[in-house]
N, C-alpha and C positions, 0 to 999 in steps of 0.2 A: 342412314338406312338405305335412301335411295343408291349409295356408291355399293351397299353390299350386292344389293338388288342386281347392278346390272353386273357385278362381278360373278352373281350367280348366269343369269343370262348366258353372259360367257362361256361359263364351263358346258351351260349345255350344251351350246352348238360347238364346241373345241372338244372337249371332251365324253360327254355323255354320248357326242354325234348325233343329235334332235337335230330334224328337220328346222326351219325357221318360220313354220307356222305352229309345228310343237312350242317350240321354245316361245314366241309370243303368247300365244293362249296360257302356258305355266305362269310367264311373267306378269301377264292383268289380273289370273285368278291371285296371286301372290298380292299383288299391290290391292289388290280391293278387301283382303285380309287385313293387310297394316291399316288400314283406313278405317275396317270396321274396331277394330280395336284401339285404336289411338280413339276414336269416337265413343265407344258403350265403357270401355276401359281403363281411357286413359295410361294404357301401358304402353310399350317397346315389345315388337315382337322374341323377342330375347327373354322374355319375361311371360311367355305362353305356358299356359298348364291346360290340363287336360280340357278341364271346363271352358274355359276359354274357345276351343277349340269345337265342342260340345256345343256351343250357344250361338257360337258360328254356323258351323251346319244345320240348325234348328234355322237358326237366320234365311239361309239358302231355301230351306225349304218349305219355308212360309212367302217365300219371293214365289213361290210355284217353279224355283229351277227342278228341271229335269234330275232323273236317277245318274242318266248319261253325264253331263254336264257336273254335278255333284262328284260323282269319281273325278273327273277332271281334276277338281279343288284340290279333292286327299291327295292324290298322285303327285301336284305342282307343291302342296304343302309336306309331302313328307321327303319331298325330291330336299326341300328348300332346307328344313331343318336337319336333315340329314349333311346336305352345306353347313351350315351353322357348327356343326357338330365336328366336323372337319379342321374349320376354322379356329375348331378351342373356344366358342362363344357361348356355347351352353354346352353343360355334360349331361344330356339324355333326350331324347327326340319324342316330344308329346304326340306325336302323332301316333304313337303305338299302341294309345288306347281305343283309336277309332276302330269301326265296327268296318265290316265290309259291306258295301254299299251293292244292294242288287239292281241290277241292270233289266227294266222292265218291255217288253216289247210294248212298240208303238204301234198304235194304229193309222200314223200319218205315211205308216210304210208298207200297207198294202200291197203283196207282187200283183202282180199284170200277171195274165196265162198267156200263151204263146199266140194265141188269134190274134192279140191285140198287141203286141210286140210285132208280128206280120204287117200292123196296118200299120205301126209308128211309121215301120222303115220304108215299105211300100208308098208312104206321102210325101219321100224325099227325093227329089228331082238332081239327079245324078248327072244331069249332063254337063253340068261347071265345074270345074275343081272343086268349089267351096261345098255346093251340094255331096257328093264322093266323100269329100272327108267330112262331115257332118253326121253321115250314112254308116262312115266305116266308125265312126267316136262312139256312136248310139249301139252298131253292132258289139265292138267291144267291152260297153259297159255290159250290156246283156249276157253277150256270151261267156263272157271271162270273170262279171262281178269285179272289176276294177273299181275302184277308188277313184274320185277324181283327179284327184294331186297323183296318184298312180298315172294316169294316163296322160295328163297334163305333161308329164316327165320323161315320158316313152321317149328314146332316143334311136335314130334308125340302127345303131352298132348293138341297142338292145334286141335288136328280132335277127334270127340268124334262120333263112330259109331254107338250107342247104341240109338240117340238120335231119330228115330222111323224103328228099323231092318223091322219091319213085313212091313214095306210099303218104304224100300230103301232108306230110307231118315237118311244122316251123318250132323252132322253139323261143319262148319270148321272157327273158329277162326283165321282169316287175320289180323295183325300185318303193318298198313299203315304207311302212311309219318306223320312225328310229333306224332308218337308212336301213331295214334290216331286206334282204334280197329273196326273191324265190320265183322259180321256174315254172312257167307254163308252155303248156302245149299249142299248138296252132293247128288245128285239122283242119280235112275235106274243106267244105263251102267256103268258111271263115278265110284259112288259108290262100284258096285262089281269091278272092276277093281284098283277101290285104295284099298280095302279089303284084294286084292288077292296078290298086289304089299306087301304093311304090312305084309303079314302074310309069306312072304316067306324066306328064311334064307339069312339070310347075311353073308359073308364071314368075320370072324375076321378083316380082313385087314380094313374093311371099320366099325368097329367099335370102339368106345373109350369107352377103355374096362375101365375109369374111372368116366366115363360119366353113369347119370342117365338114364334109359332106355326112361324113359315120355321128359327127354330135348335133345333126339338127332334127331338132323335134321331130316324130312320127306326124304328128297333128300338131304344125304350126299356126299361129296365126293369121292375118293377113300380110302383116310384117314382118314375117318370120320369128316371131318370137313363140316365147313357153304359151301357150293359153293359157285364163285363171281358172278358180276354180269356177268363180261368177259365171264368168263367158260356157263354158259346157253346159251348167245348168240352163242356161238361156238358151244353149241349142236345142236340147231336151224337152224345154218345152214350149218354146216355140213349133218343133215338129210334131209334137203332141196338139198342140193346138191348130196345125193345118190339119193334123190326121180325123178332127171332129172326136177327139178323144175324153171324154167326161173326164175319167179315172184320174187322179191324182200322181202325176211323173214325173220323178228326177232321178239324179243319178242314181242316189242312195235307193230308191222304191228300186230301179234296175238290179242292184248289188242283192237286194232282197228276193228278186225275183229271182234271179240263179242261183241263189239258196236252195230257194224255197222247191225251183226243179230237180236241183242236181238230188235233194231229198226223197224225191217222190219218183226218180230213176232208182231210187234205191243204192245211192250211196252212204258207204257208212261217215257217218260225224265227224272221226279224225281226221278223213280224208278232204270233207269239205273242210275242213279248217286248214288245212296244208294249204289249200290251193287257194282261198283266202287270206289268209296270213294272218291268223288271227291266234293269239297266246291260249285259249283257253277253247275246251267245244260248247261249252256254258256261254260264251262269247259269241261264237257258231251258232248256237240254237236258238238266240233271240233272232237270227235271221230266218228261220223255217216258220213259214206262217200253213200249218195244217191242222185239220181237226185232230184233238187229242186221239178219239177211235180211231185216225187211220196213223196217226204216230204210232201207238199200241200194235195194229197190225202189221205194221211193218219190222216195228219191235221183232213180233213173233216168228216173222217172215223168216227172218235175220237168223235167229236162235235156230230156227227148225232148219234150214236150208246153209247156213255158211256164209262164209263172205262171197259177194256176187261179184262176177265180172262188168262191170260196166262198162255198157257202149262208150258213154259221154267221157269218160274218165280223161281222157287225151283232147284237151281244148274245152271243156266247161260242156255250155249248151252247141258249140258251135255244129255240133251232127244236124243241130234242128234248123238251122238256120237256109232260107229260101228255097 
């Protein structure tokens, strides 16, 4: 089992094209399957029926995992037997009786309003390289709602400045989940300030002096390498905690916060999901953290007035920034 295992593996990252933190995360939710069933079962996964599967999820969810994290499972188990199925190993994928798992908003994801996104980046002393890019990682995540592993991944041949100077307008090339691509904009503040961040010298140490100049990281390391995901979170609130910040910040609270604005700018839902990258705006709307009545009025807004022009539409929140 373990050879099919990693022969699935494979196919993810060769053919499905998963990321290698996708394909990890599929692969231990998969293996902690086979384990719970050779255990309560005594089967071979080749030998799964619905119930099976049923008693599994009931499992997950008296462990207290997450709604989030529970899609995870379905997704890496119906990836998996749908393998199988390919294979000639079984003829029908039990996974088609599961139910769709809904995705609840969390409350450990509270946005931040803009006074207090002023004071993160205002506590970052900008006069070292290291501070500068720590300042422009935090801007980005805010303004843009990047991912970590999004931004982790920025590569300088990703941002293309040129793409209208006389009106501050950069375009930047996002690298999402399932390798899948899409286009943001770079405006006004944002703009000169990543310009300004690029254009300043970097100390040897933090470059790989083997390294093309167009494929090194936007936001390297000290070594020039990728940052992790870990290490950003660590900026994030590290700067949170000089700024005398209570509030609960990480990347993901940031991504939620330019949700939660670009919504209350009055943009429409498919739009934030474009610019997010997200498959669904059901997906989108667990990032909008606003009272139902002003959902509703805005609702109405919408209905009575048309689709609005938005300021922000070009670079996220970046209009708002400094």
């Amino acid at each position: 089992m373990n050879t099919i295992i990693e022969q699935y593996r494979k196919e993810l990252l060769e053919l499905a094209i998963y990321e290698d933190d996708t394909a990890r995360n599929y692969i231990s939710c998969i293996y902690k399957y086979v384990e719970f069933v050779n255990n309560h079962f005594k089967i071979e996964p080749f030998k799964t029926t619905p119930n099976h599967l049923k008693q599994w999820m009931i499992h997950l969810k008296k462990s207290n995992v997450s709604n989030s994290r529970m899609s995870h499972h379905k997704s890496a188990l119906t990836g998996f037997f749908t393998f199988l199925m390919n294979m000639e190993l079984i003829d029908h994928n039990p996974t088609d009786c599961l139910f769709p798992i809904r995705r609840s908003t969390s409350d450990l994801n509270q946005p931040i309003d803009v006074d207090t996104a002023y004071q993160l980046l205002k506590s970052i002393d900008r006069t070292p390289w290291i501070g500068q890019r720590n300042f422009m990682i935090i801007s980005c995540l805010w303004a843009l709602g990047l991912r970590r592993q999004e931004l982790a991944n920025l590569k300088i041949k990703d941002f293309d400045p040129n793409y209208d100077p006389q009106n501050k307008i950069g375009l930047l090339i996002v690298h999402g989940k399932g390798r899948k691509q899409r286009a943001l904009f770079i405006v006004d503040k944002l703009y000169d300030k990543l310009i300004d961040y690029l254009a300043r010298p970097v100390s040897p140490t933090h470059l790989n002096k083997h390294c093309n100049l167009k494929l090194r990281p936007i936001f390297p390391s000290k070594n020039g390498a990728i940052l992790t995901g870990d290490h950003i979170l660590k900026i994030v609130r590290q700067a949170a905690q000089k700024a005398g910040i209570q509030e609960r910040i990480t990347p993901h609270v940031l991504r939620h916060s330019f949700a939660t604005e670009m919504y209350l700018q009055r943009v429409p839902l498919n739009d934030i999901q474009d610019v997010m990258g997200h498959e669904t705006e059901a997906e989108t709307a667990i990032y909008i953290h606003v009272p139902e009545k002003l959902k509703q009025q805005a609702l109405e807004i919408i209905t009575i007035e048309g689709e609005f022009s938005w300021p922000f539409m070009y670079g996220g929140t970046s209009r708002l920034l400094w």
